[in-house]
N, C-alpha and C positions, 0 to 999 in steps of 0.2 A: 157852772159848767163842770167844777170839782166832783159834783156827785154825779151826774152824767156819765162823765169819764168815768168814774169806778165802778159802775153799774154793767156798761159796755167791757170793762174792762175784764170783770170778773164771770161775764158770760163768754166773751170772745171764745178759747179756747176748749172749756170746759162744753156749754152747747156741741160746737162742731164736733167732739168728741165720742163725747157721750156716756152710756152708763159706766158706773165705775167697775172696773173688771171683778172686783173683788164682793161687789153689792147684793149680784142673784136679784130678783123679786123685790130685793128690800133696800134697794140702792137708793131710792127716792126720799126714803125715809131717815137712809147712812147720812146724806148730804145736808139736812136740816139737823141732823144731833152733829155733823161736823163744823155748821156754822155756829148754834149754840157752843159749842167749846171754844173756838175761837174768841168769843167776846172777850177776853179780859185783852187780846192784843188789839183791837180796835179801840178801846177806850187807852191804854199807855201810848197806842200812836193821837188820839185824838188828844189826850194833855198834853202830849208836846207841840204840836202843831199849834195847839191855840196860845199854848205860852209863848209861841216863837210865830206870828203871822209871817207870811210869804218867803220863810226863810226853809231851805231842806235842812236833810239830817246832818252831811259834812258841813252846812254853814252854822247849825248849831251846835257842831260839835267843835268847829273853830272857833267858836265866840265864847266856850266853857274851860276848854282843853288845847287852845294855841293850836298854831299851824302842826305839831307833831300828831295832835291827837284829829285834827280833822285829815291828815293824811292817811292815818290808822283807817278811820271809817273809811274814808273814801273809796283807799283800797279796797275792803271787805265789799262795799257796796257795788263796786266797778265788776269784781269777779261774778257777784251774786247778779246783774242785770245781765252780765253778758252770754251766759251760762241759759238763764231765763230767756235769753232773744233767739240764743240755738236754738232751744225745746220749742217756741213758740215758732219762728220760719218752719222746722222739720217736719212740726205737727202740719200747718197750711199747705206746704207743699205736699206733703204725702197725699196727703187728700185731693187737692186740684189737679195732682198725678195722676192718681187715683180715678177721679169720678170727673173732671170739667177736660183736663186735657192729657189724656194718658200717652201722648206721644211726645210729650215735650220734657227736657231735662229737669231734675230737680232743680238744678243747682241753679238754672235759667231762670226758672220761677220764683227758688227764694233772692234771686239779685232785684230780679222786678220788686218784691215786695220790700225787700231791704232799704232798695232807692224810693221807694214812695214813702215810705216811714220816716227816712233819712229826710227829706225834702219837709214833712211835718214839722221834724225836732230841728230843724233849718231855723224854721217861721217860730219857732218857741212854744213853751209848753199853753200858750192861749188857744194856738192854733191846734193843738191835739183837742183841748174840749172843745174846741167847735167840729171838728171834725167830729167826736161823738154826741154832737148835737143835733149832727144833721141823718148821721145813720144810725141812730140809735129810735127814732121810731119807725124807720121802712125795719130794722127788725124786730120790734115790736108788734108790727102789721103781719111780718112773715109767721116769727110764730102762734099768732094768735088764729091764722088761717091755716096754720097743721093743725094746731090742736083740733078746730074746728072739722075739719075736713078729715078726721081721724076717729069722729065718733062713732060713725057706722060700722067700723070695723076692729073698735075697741074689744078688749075682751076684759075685764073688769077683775074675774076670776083669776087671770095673770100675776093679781097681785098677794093672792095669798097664795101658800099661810103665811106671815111674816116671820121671817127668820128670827130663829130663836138662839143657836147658837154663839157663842160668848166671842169665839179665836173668830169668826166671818164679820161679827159688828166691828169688832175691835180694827179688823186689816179696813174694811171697808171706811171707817169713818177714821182713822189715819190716813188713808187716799186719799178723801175728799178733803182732809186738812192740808196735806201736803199741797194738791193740785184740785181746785182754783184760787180755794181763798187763805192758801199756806205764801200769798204773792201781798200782800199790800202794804209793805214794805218800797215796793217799785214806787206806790201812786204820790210816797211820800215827795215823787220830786216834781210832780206837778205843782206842789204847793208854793216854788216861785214865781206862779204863773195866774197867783189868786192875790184877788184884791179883796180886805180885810181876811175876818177870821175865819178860817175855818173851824166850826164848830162838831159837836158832836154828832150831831144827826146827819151831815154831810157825811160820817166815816160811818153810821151802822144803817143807816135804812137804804143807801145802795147794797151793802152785803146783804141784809133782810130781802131785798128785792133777790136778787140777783138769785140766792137761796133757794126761794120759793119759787122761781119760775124754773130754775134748774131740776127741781121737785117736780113738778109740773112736768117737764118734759121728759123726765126720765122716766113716771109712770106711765105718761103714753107710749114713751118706748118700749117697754116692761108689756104692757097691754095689747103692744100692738105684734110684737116680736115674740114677748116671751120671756121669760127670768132669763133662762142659760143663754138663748140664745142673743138678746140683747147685750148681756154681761163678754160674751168673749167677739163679737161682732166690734172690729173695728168702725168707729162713727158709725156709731149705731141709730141716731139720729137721721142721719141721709136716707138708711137703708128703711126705716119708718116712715119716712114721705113717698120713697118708691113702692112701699109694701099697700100702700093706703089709695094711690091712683093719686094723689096728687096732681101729679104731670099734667093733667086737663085742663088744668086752669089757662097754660099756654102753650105754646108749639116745645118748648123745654123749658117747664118750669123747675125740673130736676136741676138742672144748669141755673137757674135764676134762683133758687132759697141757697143754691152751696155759693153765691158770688157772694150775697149777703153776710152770712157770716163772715168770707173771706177780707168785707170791706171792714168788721170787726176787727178779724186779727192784724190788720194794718196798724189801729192805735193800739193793743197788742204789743205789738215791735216797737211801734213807737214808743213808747213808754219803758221798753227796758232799754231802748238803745239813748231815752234819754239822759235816764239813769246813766249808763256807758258811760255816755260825753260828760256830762255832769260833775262824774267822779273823776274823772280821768283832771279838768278843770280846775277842780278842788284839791288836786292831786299837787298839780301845777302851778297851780295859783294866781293862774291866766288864761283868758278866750282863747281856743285853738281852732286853728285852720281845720276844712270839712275834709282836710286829708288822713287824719287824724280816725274819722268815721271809721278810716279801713281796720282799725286795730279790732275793734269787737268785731267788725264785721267778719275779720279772719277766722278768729276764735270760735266764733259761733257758726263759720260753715265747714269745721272740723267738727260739730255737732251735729250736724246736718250731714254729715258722709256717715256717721255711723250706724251699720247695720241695726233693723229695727231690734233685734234681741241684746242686742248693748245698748240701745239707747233706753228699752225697756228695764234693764240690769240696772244703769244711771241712777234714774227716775225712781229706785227702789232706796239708791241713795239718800236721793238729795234730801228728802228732809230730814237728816239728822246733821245738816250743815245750815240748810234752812231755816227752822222753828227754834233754836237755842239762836238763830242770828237776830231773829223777829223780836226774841221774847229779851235777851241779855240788851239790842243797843238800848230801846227806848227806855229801860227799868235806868241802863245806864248813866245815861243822857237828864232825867227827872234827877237822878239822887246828885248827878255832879251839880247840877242847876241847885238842888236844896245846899250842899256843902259850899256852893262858890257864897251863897245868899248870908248863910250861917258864918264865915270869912269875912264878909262886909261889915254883917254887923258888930263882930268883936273885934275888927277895925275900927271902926266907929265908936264904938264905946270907948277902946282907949285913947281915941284922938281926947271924947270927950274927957274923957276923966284928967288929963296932962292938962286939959286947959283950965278944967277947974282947978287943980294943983296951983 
């Protein structure tokens, strides 16, 4: 269910969204050289995970670095989900404001989705992969009947020439690194939630997946819209299924591919507000009451009141708080595990050697 969930996880927000602003024509292309750079941080979370079965990052970092140094993490990681749960409700609700039910409050809609996610990370991180066990092929089916349904009005030529300058690949595939797969860090805490190891192919062929089908979609978007036009079109994806007739399949199936994703970014939320609790726990160094829920929840719907040109401004931020947090814990976390290892041993050897004395 581990790779499920990351699979679900790493399309949730990026699909609904859509092409990358930064991409033009050649966004689809940005998103597969931004996974390809990525790899070395899926393999330093993938060795720690399998060194440490079922335990997250603050419980490995308490079992290297004592209760100080898993507060350390904890902290860092409590800000970094909570921050991520803002971004993820703002994005959902803008949209379902947007296109499902434009009469209804933000703030109304991200508490719905808050409290469904909150009720997930209740039942524990099991019941998040089953949750994206059960909607993760209705959308699979969904978008394999846009693509589908998209051919006739493909335009193919959309996708050249392929952008050739240096400063547009460069912004574009730091975007795509930042936001979807600048997050997997989060999935780290489903890992109390898995029975045995978590191996390597569980952390790169959901990313490989996830990659490739965000490629996918973004050329049909590209195709079907247009380089510029897909690139500055918020959820530029929605606006490809209306553009394409879609909608025929049922009385509103406009309304029925935008709930899909929506039932995505539920484990989405789920997952960084597990993080939240998590950290907060580790914090603590005890189970806490679901009163407690309210702290992120706060935090992150002062993310959700921010106009969209500061939240935009943010998001420009956040990976230079993000990607040194990704890359510096786990490099961390390996070398204290080689020093504490390296400590034993030359423990060890002078037990021995006194005894031979």
């Amino acid at each position: 269910m581990f790779a499920l969930a990351s699979l679900l996880f790493y399309l949730a927000n990026a699909y609904i969204q859509g092409n990358l602003r930064s991409g033009g024509q050649s966004a689809w292309l940005m998103v597969v050289a931004g996974a390809v750079l990525l790899l070395p941080f899926f393999l330093l979370l993938s060795a720690v995970s399998s060194r440490h079965p079922g335990k997250d990052l603050p419980a490995v970092a308490g079992q290297l670095w004592g209760m100080a140094g898993q507060r350390v993490v904890s902290g860092l990681l409590f800000l970094y989900g909570t921050l991520l749960l803002g971004r993820s409700l703002s994005c959902f609700t803008r949209f379902v404001s947007a296109y499902i039910l434009p009469d209804t409050p933000r703030i109304l809609m991200a508490t719905l989705l808050f409290a469904l996610a909150a009720l997930l990370v209740r039942r524990g991180a099991a019941a998040i992969g089953r949750w994206a066990g059960i909607v993760l092929p209705v959308v699979f089916l969904m978008i394999g009947l846009a693509i589908a349904a998209s051919i006739s009005v493909c335009r193919p030529e959309a996708l050249m020439p392929i952008e050739t300058e240096r400063g547009k690949w460069l912004r574009g595939i730091r975007e795509s690194v930042v936001f979807p797969f600048g997050e997997p860090l989060a999935m780290c805490t489903l890992l109390t939630g898995v029975k045995g190891t978590v191996r390597r192919r569980h952390w790169v062929l959901p990313w490989l997946g996830a990659a490739l089908l965000l490629a996918l979609t973004f050329a049909r978007n590209t195709m079907v819209l247009g380089g510029e036009l897909s690139a500055v079109l918020p959820f530029a994806t929605h606006h490809a299924d209306s553009v394409m007739g879609y909608s025929s399949f049922s009385l509103r199936v406009e309304a029925l591919t935008s709930l899909i994703p929506a039932a995505a970014g539920i484990l989405e939320a789920a997952v960084f507000l597990h993080l939240a609790v998590c950290s907060m726990e580790a914090m603590a160094g005890r189970k806490l009451h679901g009163a407690f829920y309210l702290i992120p929840a706060g935090l992150a719907g002062a993310i959700i009141l921010l106009p969209g040109g500061q939240l935009m401004a943010w998001e420009g931020y956040w990976g230079w708080f993000s990607l040194p947090l990704q890359a510096a814990l786990p490099v961390a976390l390996l070398l204290g595990e080689r020093m504490q290892k390296r400590m034993r041993r030359k423990i060890l050897a002078r037990r021995l050697k006194r005894g031979l004395e």
